[in-house]
N, C-alpha and C positions, 0 to 999 in steps of 0.2 A: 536721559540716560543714553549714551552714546552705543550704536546697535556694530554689536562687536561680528555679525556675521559675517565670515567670508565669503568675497564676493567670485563666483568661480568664472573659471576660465573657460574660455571658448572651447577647449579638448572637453574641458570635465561637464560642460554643460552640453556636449552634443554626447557622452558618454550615458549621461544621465536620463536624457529623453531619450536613447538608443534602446536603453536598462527601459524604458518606461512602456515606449511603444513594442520592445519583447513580453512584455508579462501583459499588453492589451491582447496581442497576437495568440498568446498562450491561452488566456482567458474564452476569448472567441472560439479558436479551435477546440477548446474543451465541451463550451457548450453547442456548437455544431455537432459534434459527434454523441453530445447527450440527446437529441434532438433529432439526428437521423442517422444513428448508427454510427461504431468506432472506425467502419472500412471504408463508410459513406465520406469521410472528412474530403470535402473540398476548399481548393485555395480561394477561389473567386466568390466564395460566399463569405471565407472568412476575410480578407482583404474588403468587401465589401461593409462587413460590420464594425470596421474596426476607420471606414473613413477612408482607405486608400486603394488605388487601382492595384490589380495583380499583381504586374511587373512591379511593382515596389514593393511587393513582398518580401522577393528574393535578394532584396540586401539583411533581410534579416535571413532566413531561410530556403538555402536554396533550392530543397528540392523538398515535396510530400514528408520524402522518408526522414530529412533533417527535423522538419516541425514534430513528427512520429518520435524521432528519439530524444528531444527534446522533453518532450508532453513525458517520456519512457521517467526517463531521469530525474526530473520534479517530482511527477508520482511516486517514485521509489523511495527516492529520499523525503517527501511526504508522510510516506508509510512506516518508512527506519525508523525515523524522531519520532513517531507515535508509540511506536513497542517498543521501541528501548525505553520512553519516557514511561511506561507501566511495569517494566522488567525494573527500572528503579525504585520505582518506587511501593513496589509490591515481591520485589527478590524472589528467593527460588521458594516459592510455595504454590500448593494449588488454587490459593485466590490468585494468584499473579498467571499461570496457565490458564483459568477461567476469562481472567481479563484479557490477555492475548486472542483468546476466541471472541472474544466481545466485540473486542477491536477489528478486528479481521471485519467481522460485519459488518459491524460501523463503518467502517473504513468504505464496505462497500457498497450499502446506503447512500452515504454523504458523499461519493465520490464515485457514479455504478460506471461514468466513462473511464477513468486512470484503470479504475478494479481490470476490468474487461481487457486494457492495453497490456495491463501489469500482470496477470496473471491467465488469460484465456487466448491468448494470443490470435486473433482476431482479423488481424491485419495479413495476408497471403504477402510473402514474401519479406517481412519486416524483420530484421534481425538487432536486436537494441544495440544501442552504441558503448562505446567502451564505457564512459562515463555511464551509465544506465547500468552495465554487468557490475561495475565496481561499487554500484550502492547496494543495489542485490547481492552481490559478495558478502559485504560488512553486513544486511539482513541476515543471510544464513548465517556468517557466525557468532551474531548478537544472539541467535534464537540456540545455536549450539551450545554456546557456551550458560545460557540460562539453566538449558538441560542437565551440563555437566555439572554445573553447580548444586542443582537441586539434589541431584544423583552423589555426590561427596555429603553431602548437607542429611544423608537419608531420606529426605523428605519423598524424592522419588527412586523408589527401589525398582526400575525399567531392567530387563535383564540381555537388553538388547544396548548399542553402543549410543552416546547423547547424539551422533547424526541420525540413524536409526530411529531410534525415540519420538526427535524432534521430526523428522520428515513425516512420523504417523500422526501427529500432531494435528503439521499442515494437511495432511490429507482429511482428517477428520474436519478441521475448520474450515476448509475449502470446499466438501460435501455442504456442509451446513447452508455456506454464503448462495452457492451456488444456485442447492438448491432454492432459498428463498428469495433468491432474486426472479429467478424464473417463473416461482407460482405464485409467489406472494411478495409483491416486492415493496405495494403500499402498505404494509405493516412495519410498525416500527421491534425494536430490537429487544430480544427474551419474548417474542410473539410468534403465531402460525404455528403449525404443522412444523418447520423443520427450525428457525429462530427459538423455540421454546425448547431444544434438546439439548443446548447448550449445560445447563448444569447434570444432566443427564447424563450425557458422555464423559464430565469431569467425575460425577458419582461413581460411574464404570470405572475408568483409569484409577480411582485412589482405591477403589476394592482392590483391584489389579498389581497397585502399584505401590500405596501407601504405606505409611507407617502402620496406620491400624488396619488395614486390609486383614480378612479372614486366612488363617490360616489353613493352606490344603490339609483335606482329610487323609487319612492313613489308614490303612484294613490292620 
């Protein structure tokens, strides 16, 4: 059988190991910073793990704060495609807010370096790059528009606006992670002290919120 693959070109094959040794680079710096801290990341140890001397780093990255916004932008959009992929497939209900919380966790279990860049800001003096704000962008109004959704749909009767809403949301899910990362972080997820509130806090909000929520008493 004659092997129909094309054979690529000197541009697209130095393109490709370019693309190659960027996600080694990305890789290394992730687990350095799981390793010794997200403000800890140094170049010479990641250039070191990955096979090459420093100065050859900065044809990929030229400075801390590039590989920083990098790592920003991956983990963002990392994150986006996770909750949007449960906002799909779970629509505007409270199994689909419970799974958002879920995830939120998860996310920052299986990922406590990104979590830490992405949302604790960690880093003195880092400010994310445009590409990084604009995936963070499309997160807020994937998570908005779920709300407003849920909110037309009745399912959630919030009396507050879907940004509103949704920002108390993340604040609740962000206590949650927060706190179990700090006390309990070898536990895995609906566990501990504060991972086990998770349906707890959903419980609270649909009394609150829901369609069949109690309704207030009257003298």
């Amino acid at each position: 059988m004659e092997d129909t693959k094309r054979i690529l070109t000197p541009k697209e094959r130095q393109q490709r190991n370019h693309q190659e040794m960027t996600e080694l680079i990305l890789n290394a710096a992730r687990a350095v910073m799981r390793e010794q801290g997200v403000s800890a990341l140094n170049l010479q140890e990641v250039a070191r793990r990955v096979g090459m001397r420093a100065p050859s780093l900065y044809n990929y990255f030229p400075s801390k704060l590039a590989l920083y916004e990098a790592l920003f932008a991956m983990g963002m959009k990392m994150y986006r495609e996770r909750m949007e992929a449960d906002i799909s497939q779970y629509g505007a209900s409270w199994e689909g807010i419970q799974r958002m919380m879920e995830g939120y966790l998860s996310f920052a279990l299986e990922n406590p370096e990104l979590y830490q860049l992405l949302f604790e800001r960690p880093v003195p003096g880092f400010v994310p790059s445009a590409d990084g704000l604009e995936e963070s962008a499309k997160l807020i109004a994937s998570g908005q528009r779920a709300a407003s959704e849920a909110m037309i749909a009745g399912a959630l009767q919030s009396p507050f606006s879907p940004e509103v809403t949704m920002n108390l949301v993340i604040a609740l899910m962000h206590g949650v992670a927060s706190q179990h990362l700090a006390n309990e972080p070898e536990l895995p997820l609906s566990s501990g002290r504060f991972g086990s509130l998770i349906p707890i806090i959903i419980e609270l909000l649909r009394n609150a919120w829901g369609q069949d929520r109690k309704p207030e008493k009257t003298e």
